[in-house]
C-alpha positions, 0 to 999 in steps of 0.5 A: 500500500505504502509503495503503491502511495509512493508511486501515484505520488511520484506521477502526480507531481515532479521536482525540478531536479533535471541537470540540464534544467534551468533553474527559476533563480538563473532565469530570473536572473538572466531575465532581469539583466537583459530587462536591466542592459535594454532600459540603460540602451533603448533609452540612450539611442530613443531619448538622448541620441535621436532627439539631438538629431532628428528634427521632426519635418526639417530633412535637410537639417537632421541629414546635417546633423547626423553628417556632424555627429556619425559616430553618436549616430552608430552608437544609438544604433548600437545601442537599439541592437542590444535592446533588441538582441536583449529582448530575445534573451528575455523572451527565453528567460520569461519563458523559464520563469513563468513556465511552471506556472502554465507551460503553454501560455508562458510558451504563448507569451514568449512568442508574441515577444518574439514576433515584435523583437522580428520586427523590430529587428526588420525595422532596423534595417532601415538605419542600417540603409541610413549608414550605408547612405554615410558610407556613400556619401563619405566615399562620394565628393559629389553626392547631391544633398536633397537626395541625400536628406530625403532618402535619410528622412524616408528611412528614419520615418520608415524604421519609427512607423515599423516599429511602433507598429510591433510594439503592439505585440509586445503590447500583448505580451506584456498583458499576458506576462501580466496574468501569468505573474499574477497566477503564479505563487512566487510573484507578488500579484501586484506586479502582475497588475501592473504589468497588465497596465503597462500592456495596455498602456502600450496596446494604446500608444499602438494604436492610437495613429490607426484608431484614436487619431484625435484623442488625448492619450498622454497618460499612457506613457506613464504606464511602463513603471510596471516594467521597470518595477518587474525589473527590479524584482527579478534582479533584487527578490528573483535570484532568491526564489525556490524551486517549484513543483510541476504538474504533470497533466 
């Protein structure tokens, strides 16, 4: 009777204990610092390199300006290629994370990440189109300006629109991370509150140029605090969480 009690509750449930599993403590960990290198990049390259340079409706003086300043300007595309690098890696690792949880919908989330970092990336293309425009006109003495500015401008409005555009899947993805969070026994549910939060705050902002044209929607750039707290906690409490059982279905 005891070994056969022994055996049904060995079936029921398994411990994390495979070799070649990766721990919730590392892929917490893992997670936090890809979340902690893209909030110190994307900013960087979004709110400090391209403000000084692009200069919204004025072609001719943002192609001046990233003539004068090419390195500040690979290094803000450097500085996306890590943040979009990052968030393959935090895909993976969320993953891990939240799939003792619900495996399928954690696989399911990591995907819509997956799918915006896709296009992101194929938007980045088109800055890379702006380097190769410096190459030319570096190598070129008679390159014709107008051209010049209007090909760069192109590109440049070309990466943002593309981009935005994916950030209505990450949108999602943050919305389901969010419920995830919340279902789970070793995160706080207020994270997953907020997460959920910031999702919409970003389905929003995606949205808005399609469907919301005229409205005001400033708060909702004041909503990515969820993630920036998530953060936080994976970097601070998420090395410190224990291992947890998983069901088998």
């Amino acid at each position: 009777m005891t070994t056969y009690t022994a055996k049904a509750s060995q079936t029921r449930t398994k411990t994390i204990s495979n070799p070649n599993t990766i721990s919730l403590r590392t892929a917490a960990l893992s997670a936090g610092l890809a979340l902690l290198t893209m909030a110190i990049a994307a900013p960087f390259a979004e709110l400090f390199v391209f403000p000084k340079l692009i200069v919204p409706g004025e072609a001719a003086e943002t192609a001046r300006n990233i003539l004068a300043n090419q390195t500040l300007f690979r290094a803000a595309l450097f500085g996306y290629l890590i943040t979009f690098i990052c968030d393959l890696v935090a895909a993976w690792a969320l993953y891990v994370f939240l799939k003792p949880v619900n495996e399928n919908l954690s696989l399911f989330t990591a995907w819509f990440r997956l799918v915006y970092t896709v296009i992101a990336i194929v938007a980045f293309l088109n800055l890379v189109a702006v380097v190769r425009l410096l190459n030319a006109s570096n190598s070129s003495s008679g390159f014709d300006p107008g051209q010049f500015a209007a090909q760069v401008m192109s590109s440049l409005e070309a990466f943002r629109g593309s981009w935005y555009f994916g950030l209505l899947f990450f949108g999602i993805h943050l919305g389901l991370l969010g419920v995830l969070v919340f279902r789970s026994s070793y995160v706080p549910k207020l994270l997953g509150v907020l997460l959920i939060i910031a999702g919409f705050g970003y389905l929003i902002n995606a949205l808005k140029p399609i469907l919301l044209p005229d409205i005001n929607i400033d708060f909702a750039q004041y909503t990515f605090y969820g993630e920036l707290i998530f953060m936080l906690w994976l970097l601070i409490r998420g090395p410190r969480v224990k291992e947890v059982n998983e069901e088998i279905i």
